[in-house]
C-alpha atoms as a printed R data frame, in Angstrom:
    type eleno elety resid chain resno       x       y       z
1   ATOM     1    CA   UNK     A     1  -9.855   7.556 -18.016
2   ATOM     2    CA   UNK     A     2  -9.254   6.956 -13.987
3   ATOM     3    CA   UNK     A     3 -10.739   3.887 -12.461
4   ATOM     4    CA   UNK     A     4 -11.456   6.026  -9.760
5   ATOM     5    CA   UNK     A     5 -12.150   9.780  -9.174
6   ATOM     6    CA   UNK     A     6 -13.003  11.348  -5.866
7   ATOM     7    CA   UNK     A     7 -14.235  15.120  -5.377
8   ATOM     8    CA   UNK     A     8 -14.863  16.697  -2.140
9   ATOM     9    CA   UNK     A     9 -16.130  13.061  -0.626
10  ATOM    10    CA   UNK     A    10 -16.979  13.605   3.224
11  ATOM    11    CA   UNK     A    11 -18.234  11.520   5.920
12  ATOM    12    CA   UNK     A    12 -18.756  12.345   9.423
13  ATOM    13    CA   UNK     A    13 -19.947  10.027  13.238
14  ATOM    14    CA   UNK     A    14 -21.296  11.607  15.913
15  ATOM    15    CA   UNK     A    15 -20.370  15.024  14.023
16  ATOM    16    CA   UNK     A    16 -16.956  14.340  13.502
17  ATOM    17    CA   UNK     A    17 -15.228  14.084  10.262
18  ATOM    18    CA   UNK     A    18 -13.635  10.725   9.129
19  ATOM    19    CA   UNK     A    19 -13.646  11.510   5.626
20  ATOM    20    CA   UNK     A    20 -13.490  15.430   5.457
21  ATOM    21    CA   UNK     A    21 -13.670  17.057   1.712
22  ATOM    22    CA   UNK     A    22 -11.179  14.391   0.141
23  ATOM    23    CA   UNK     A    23  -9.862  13.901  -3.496
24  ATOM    24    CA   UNK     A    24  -8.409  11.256  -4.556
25  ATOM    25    CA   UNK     A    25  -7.829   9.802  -8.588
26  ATOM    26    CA   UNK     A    26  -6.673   6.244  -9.587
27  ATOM    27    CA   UNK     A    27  -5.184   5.937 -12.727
28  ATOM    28    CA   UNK     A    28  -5.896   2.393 -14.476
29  ATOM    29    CA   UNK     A    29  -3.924  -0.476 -14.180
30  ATOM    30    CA   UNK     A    30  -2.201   0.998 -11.215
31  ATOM    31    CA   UNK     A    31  -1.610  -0.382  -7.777
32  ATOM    32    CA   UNK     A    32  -2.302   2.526  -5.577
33  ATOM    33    CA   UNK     A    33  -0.746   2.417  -2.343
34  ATOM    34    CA   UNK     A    34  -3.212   4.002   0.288
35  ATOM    35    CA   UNK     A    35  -1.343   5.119   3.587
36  ATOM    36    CA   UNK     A    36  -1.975   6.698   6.838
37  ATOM    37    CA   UNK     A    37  -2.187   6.316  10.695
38  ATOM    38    CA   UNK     A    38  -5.071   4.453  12.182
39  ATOM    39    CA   UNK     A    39  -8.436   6.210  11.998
40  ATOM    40    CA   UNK     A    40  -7.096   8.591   9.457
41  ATOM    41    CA   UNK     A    41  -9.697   7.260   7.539
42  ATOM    42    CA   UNK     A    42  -8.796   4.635   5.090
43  ATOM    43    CA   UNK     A    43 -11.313   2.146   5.579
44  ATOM    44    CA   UNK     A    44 -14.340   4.681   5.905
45  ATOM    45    CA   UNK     A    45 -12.716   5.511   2.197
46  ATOM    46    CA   UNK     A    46 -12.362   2.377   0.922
47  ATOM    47    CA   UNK     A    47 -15.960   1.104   2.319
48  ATOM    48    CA   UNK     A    48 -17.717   4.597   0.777
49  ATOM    49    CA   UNK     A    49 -15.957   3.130  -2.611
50  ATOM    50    CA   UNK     A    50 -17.881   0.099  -2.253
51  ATOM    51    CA   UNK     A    51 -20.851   1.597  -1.421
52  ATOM    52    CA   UNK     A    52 -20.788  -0.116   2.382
53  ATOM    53    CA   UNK     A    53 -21.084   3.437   3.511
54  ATOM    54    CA   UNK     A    54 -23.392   6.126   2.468
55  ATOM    55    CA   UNK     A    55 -21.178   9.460   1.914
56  ATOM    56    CA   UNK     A    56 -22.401  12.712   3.577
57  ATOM    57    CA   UNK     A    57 -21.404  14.857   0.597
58  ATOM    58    CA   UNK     A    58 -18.773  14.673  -2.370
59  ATOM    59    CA   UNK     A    59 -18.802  12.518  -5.430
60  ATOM    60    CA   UNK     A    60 -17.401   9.116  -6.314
61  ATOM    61    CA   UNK     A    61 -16.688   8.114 -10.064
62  ATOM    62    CA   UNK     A    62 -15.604   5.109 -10.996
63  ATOM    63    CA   UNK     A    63 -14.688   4.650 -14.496
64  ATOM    64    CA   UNK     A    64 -16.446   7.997 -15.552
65  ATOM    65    CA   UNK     A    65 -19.535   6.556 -14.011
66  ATOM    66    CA   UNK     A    66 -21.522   7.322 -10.587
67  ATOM    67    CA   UNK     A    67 -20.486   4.527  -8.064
68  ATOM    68    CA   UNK     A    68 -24.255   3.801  -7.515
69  ATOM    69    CA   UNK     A    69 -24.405   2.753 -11.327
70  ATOM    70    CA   UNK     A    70 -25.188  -0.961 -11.735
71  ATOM    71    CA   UNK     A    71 -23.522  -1.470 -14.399
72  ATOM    72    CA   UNK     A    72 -19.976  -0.207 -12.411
73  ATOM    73    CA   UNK     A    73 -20.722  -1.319  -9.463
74  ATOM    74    CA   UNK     A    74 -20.724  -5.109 -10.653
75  ATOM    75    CA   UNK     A    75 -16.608  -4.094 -11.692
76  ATOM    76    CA   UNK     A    76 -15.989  -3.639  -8.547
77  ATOM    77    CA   UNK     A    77 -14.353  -6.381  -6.065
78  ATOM    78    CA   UNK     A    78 -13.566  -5.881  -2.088
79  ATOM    79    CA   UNK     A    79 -11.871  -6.951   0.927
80  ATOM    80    CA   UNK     A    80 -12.239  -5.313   3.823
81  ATOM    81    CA   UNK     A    81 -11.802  -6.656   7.175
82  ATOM    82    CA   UNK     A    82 -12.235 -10.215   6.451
83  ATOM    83    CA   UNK     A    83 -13.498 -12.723   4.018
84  ATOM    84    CA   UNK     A    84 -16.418 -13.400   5.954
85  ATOM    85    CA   UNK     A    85 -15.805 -17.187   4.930
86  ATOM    86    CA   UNK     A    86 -18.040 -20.185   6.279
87  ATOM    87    CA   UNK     A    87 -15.056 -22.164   8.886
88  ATOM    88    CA   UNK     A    88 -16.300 -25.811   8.834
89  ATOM    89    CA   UNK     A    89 -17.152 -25.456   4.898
90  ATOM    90    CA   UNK     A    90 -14.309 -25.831   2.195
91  ATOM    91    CA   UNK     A    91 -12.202 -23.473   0.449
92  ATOM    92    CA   UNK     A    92 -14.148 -24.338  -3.248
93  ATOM    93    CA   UNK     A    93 -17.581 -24.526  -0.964
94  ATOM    94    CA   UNK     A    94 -17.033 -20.855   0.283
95  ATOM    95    CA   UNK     A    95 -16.195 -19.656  -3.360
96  ATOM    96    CA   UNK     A    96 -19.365 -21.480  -4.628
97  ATOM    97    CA   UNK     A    97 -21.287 -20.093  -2.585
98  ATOM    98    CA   UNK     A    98 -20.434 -16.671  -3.032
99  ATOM    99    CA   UNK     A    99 -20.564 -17.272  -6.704
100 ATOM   100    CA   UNK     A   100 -24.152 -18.503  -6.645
101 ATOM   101    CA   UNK     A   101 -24.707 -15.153  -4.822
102 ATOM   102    CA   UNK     A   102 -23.403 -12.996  -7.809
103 ATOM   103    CA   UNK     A   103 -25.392 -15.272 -10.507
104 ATOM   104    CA   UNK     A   104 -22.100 -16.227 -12.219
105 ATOM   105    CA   UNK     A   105 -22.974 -19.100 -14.865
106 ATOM   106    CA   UNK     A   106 -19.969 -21.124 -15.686
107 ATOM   107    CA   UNK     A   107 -19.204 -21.393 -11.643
108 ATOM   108    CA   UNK     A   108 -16.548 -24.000 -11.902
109 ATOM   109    CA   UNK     A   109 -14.771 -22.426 -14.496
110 ATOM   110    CA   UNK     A   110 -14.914 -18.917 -12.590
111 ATOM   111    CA   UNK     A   111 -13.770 -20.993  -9.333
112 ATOM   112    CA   UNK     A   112 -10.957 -22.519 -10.642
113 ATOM   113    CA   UNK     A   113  -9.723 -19.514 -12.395
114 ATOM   114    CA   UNK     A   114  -9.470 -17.649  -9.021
115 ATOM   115    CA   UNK     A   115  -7.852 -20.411  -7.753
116 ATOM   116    CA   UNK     A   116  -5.263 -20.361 -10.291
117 ATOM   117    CA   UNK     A   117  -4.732 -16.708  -9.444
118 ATOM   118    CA   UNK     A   118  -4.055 -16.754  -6.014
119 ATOM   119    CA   UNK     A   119  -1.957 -20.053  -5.839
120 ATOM   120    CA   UNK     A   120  -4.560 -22.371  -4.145
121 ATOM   121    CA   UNK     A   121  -5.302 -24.773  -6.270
122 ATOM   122    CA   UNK     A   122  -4.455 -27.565  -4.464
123 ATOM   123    CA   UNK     A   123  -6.285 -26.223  -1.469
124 ATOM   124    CA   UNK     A   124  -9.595 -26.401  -2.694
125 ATOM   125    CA   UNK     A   125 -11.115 -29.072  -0.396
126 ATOM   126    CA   UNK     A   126  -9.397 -27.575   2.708
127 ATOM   127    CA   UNK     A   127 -11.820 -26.702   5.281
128 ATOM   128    CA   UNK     A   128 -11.400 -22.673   5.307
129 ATOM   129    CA   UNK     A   129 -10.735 -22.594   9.879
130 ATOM   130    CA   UNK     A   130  -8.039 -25.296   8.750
131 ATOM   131    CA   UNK     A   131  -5.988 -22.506   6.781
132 ATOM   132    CA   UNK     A   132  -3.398 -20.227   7.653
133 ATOM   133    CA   UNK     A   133  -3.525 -16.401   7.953
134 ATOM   134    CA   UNK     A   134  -1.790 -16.281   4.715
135 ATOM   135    CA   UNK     A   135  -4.154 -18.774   2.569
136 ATOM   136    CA   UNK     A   136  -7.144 -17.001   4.070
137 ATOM   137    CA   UNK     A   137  -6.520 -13.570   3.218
138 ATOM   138    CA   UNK     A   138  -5.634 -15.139  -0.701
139 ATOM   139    CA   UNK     A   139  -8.946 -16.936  -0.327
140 ATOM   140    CA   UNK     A   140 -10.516 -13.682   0.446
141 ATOM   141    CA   UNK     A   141  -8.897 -12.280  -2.295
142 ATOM   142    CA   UNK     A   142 -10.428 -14.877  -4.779
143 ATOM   143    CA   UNK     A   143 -13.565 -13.974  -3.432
144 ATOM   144    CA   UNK     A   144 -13.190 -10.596  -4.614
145 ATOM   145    CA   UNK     A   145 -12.030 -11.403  -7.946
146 ATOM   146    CA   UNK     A   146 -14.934 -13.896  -8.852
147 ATOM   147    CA   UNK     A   147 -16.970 -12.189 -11.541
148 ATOM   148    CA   UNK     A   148 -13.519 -10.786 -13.231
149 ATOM   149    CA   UNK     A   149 -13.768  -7.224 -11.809
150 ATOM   150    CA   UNK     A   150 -11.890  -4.458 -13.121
151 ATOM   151    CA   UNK     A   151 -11.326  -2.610 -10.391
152 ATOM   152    CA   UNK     A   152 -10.241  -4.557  -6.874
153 ATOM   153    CA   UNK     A   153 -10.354  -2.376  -2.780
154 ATOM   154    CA   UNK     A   154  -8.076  -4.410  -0.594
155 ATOM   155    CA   UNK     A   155  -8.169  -3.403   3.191
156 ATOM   156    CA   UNK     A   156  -4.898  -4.591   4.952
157 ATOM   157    CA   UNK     A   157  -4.374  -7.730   3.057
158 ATOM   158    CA   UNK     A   158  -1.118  -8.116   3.969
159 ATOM   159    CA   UNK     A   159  -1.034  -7.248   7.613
160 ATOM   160    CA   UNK     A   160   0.199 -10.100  10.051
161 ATOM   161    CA   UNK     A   161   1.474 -12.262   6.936
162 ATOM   162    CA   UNK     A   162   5.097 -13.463   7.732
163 ATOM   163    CA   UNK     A   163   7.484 -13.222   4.601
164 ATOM   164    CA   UNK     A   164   6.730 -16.121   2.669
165 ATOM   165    CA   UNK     A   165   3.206 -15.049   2.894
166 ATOM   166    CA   UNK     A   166   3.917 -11.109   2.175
167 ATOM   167    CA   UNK     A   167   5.944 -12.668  -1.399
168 ATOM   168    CA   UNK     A   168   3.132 -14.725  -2.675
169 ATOM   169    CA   UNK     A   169   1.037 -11.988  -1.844
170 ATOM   170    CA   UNK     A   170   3.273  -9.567  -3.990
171 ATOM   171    CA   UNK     A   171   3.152 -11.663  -6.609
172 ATOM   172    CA   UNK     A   172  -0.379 -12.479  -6.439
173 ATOM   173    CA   UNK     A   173  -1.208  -8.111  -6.536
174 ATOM   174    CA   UNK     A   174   1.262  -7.967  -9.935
175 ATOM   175    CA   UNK     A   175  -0.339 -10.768 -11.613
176 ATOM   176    CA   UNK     A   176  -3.905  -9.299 -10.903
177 ATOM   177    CA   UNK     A   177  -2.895  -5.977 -12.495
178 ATOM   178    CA   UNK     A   178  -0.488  -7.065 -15.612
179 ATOM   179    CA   UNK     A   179  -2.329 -10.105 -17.076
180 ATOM   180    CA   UNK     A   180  -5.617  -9.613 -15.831
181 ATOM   181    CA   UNK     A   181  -6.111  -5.313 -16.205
182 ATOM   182    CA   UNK     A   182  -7.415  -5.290 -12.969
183 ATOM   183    CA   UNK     A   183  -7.035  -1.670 -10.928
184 ATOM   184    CA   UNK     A   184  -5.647  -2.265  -7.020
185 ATOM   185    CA   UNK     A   185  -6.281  -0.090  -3.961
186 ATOM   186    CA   UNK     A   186  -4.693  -1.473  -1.190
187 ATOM   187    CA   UNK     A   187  -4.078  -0.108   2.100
188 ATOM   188    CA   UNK     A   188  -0.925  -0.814   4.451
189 ATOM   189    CA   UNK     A   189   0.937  -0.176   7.714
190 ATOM   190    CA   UNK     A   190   3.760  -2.263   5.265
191 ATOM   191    CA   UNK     A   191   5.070   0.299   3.904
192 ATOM   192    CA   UNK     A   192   8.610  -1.286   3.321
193 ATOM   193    CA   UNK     A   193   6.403  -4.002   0.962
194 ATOM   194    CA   UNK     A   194   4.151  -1.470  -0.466
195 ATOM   195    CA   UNK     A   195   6.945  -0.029  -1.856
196 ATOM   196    CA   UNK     A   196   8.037  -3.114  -4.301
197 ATOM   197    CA   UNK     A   197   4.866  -2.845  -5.723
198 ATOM   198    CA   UNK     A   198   2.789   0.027  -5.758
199 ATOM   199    CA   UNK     A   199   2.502   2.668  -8.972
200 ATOM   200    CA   UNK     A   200   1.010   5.317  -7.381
201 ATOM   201    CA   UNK     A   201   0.227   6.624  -3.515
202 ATOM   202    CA   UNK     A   202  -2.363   8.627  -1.770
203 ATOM   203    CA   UNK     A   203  -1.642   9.557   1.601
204 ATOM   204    CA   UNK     A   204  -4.667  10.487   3.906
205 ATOM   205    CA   UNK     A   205  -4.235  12.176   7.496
206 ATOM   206    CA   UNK     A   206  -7.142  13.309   9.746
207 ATOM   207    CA   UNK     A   207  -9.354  11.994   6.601
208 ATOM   208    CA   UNK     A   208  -7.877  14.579   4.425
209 ATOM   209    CA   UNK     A   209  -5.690  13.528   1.300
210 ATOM   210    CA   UNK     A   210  -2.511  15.349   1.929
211 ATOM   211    CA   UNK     A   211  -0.699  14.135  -0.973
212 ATOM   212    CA   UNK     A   212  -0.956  11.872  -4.211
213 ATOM   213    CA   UNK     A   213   2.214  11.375  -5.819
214 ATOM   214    CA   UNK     A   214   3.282   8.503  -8.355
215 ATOM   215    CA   UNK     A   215   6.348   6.047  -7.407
216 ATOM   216    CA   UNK     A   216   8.445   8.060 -10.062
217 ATOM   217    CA   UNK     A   217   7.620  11.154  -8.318
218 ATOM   218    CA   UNK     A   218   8.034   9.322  -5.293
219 ATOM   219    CA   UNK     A   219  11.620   8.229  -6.217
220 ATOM   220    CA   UNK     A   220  12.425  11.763  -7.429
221 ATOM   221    CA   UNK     A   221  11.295  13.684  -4.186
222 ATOM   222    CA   UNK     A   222  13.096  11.251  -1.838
223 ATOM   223    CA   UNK     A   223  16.672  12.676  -0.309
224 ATOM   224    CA   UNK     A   224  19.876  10.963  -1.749
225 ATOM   225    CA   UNK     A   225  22.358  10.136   1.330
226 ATOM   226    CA   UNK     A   226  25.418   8.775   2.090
227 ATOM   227    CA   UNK     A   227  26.051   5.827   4.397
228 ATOM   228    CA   UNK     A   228  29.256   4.768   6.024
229 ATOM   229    CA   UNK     A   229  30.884   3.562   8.889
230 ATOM   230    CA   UNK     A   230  34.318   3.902  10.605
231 ATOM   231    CA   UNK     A   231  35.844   3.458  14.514
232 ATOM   232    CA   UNK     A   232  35.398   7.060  15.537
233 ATOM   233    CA   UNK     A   233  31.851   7.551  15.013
234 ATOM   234    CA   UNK     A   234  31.601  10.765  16.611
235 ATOM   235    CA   UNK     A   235  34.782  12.082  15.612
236 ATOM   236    CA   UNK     A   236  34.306  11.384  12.140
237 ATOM   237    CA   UNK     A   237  30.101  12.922  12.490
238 ATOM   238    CA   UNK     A   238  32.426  16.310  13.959
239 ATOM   239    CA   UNK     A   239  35.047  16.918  10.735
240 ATOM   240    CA   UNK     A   240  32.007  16.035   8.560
241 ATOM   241    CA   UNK     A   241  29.816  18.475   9.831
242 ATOM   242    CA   UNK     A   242  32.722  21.437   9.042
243 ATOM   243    CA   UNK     A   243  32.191  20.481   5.311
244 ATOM   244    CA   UNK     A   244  28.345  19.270   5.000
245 ATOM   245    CA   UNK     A   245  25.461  20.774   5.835
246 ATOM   246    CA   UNK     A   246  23.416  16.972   7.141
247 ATOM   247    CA   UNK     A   247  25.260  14.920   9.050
248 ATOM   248    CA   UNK     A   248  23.378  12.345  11.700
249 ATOM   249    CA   UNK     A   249  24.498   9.350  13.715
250 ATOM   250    CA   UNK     A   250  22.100   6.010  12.877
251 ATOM   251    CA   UNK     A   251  20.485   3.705  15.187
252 ATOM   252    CA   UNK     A   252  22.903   0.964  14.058
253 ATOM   253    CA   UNK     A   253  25.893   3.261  14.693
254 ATOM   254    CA   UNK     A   254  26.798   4.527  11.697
255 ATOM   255    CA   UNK     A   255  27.046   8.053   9.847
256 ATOM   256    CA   UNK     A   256  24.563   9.064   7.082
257 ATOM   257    CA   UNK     A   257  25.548  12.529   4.900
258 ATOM   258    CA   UNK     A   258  21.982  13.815   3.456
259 ATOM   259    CA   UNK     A   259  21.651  15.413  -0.015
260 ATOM   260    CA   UNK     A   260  25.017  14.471  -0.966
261 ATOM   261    CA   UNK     A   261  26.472  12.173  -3.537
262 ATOM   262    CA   UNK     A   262  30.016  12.321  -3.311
263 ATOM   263    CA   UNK     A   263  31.686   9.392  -1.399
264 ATOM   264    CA   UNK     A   264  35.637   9.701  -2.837
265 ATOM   265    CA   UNK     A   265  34.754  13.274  -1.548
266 ATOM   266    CA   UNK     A   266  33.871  11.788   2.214
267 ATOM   267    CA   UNK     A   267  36.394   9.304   2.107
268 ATOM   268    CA   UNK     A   268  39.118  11.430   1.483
269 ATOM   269    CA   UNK     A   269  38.298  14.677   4.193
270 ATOM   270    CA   UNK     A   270  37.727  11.432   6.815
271 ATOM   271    CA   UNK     A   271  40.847  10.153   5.564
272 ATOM   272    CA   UNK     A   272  42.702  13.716   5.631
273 ATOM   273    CA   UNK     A   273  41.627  14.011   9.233
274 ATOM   274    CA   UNK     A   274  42.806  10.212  10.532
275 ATOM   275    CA   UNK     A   275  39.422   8.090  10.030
276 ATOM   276    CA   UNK     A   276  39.261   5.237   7.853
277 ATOM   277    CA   UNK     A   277  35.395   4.288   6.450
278 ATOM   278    CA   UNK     A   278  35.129   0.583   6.645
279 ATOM   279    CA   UNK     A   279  31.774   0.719   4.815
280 ATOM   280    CA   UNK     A   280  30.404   3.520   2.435
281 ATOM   281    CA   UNK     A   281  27.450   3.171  -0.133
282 ATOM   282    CA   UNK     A   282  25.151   5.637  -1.810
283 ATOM   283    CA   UNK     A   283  21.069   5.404  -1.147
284 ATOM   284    CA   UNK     A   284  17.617   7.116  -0.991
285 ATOM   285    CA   UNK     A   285  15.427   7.201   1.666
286 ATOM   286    CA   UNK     A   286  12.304   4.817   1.082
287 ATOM   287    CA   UNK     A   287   9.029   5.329   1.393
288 ATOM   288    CA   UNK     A   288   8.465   4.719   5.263
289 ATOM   289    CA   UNK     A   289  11.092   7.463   5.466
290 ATOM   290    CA   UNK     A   290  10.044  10.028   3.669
291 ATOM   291    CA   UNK     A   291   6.342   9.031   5.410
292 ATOM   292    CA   UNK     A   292   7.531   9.463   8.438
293 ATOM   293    CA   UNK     A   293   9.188  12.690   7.626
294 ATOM   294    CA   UNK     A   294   5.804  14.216   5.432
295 ATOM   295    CA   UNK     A   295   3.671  13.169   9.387
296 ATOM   296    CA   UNK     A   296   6.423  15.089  11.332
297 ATOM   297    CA   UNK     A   297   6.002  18.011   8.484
298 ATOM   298    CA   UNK     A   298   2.733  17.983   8.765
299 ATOM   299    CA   UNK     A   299   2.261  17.943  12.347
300 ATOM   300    CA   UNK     A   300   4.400  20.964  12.899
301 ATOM   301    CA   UNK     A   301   2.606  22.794  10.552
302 ATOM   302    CA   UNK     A   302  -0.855  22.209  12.102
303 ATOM   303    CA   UNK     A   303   1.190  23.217  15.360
């Protein structure tokens, strides 16, 4: 069963399309990594999901269930935007308060297991305007796990965090899914971070899914290269290119040999030919990379 499976879903402003005809399908347990520019449509998504927005057309399943069902709706927790947190009341006051609004019964035991969660127990009497960016997008996060939901939408939670912040937060999103079976959507500009975590990936252009892949497929698709320096950049880039078919200079001035994996082969034509590699390593481009390259596809295509 998929926590989540999306046919055909559309949703259009004004008359133009900021969800047009998408699929999408979340395997259980995963973390599924939800990319793409700004207003590509990954909020209007996300919000349809949580039944913020009424869709146009298309169907959402969550579970095997319609999304409107009340019984899988309650197994669903969200944060988008912002925690929507009172700022002169305290961190335990806030999640109290939103507990009391979802009828929980054993409040202080829910409260202090969300705490435990996201690392803040020791925050809990902190007025919520006195925290940092960091503690209140984990507060938010609580908030969204009160009620033990199976299935959790996370909207940019780790934008702006610096990288303290982005490693608790890591840790926090592994946690929710290995001990606690909960599902994760969560969508990033991040990408370099999303990648040390995520299971799975939809990416979504002009509100269109484009791809889904998982991070094994990922891993498999993505170009090996070689990377190296030496003194000569450019003379080295010009005997290379007479026995390789990708050769390109890098931004920190260095050489990188795509779709090859042969560096005793590299080092000894540079070698041959008078140019000694200081530096040479084998690697894959990641996934902002191979994002990058998919837009640039993609945009010549519609070209």
């Amino acid at each position: 069963m998929n926590a989540i499976e999306i046919r055909n879903l559309s949703k259009s402003f004004r008359g133009l399309y900021a969800v047009d005809h998408l699929n999408m399908t979340v395997p259980v347990g995963a973390i599924y990594g939800f990319i793409g520019e700004n207003g590509s449509g990954k909020s209007t998504t996300e919000k349809l999901i949580c039944g913020h927005l009424v869709p146009d057309a298309g169907e959402i399943r969550l579970f095997g269930r319609d999304y409107t069902d009340a019984g899988v709706r309650v197994r669903v927790g969200a944060l988008i935007e912002n925690a929507g947190c009172f700022p002169n009341s305290s961190v335990r006051d806030n999640l109290m308060m939103q507990a009391i609004n979802l009828g929980l019964e054993d409040r202080d035991g829910e409260i202090n297991r969300v705490l435990a969660i996201v690392r803040m127990e020791d925050a809990a009497n902190i007025k919520f305007k006195s925290c940092s960016l960091g503690m209140k997008q984990r507060i938010g996060i609580a908030m969204a796990l009160l009620g033990d939901p199976a299935l959790l939408i996370l909207d940019e939670p780790i934008n702006g965090l610096d990288t303290d912040g982005m490693c608790i937060m890591r840790e926090i999103l592994v946690d929710i899914t290995k001990n606690y079976g909960c599902t994760v959507v969560i969508s990033s500009h991040i990408l370099g971070e999303l990648e040390k975590i995520a299971t799975h990936y939809g990416i979504i252009r002009q509100g269109k899914m484009i791809m889904e892949l998982s991070a094994e497929e990922m891993d498999s698709r993505a170009q090996v290269f070689i990377s190296l320096k030496t003194k000569d950049v450019r003379g080295a880039m010009a005997v290379l290119k007479q026995h390789y078919t990708d050769v390109r200079l890098t931004e920190d001035g260095g050489l990188r040999v795509y779709d090859v994996d042969d560096t005793e082969g590299i080092v000894k034509v540079l070698l041959e030919n008078g140019h000694v590699v200081s530096e040479i390593w084998r690697n894959k481009i990641g996934l902002e990379e191979y994002y990058i390259e998919l837009m640039s596809k993609k945009g010549a295509d519609a070209t």
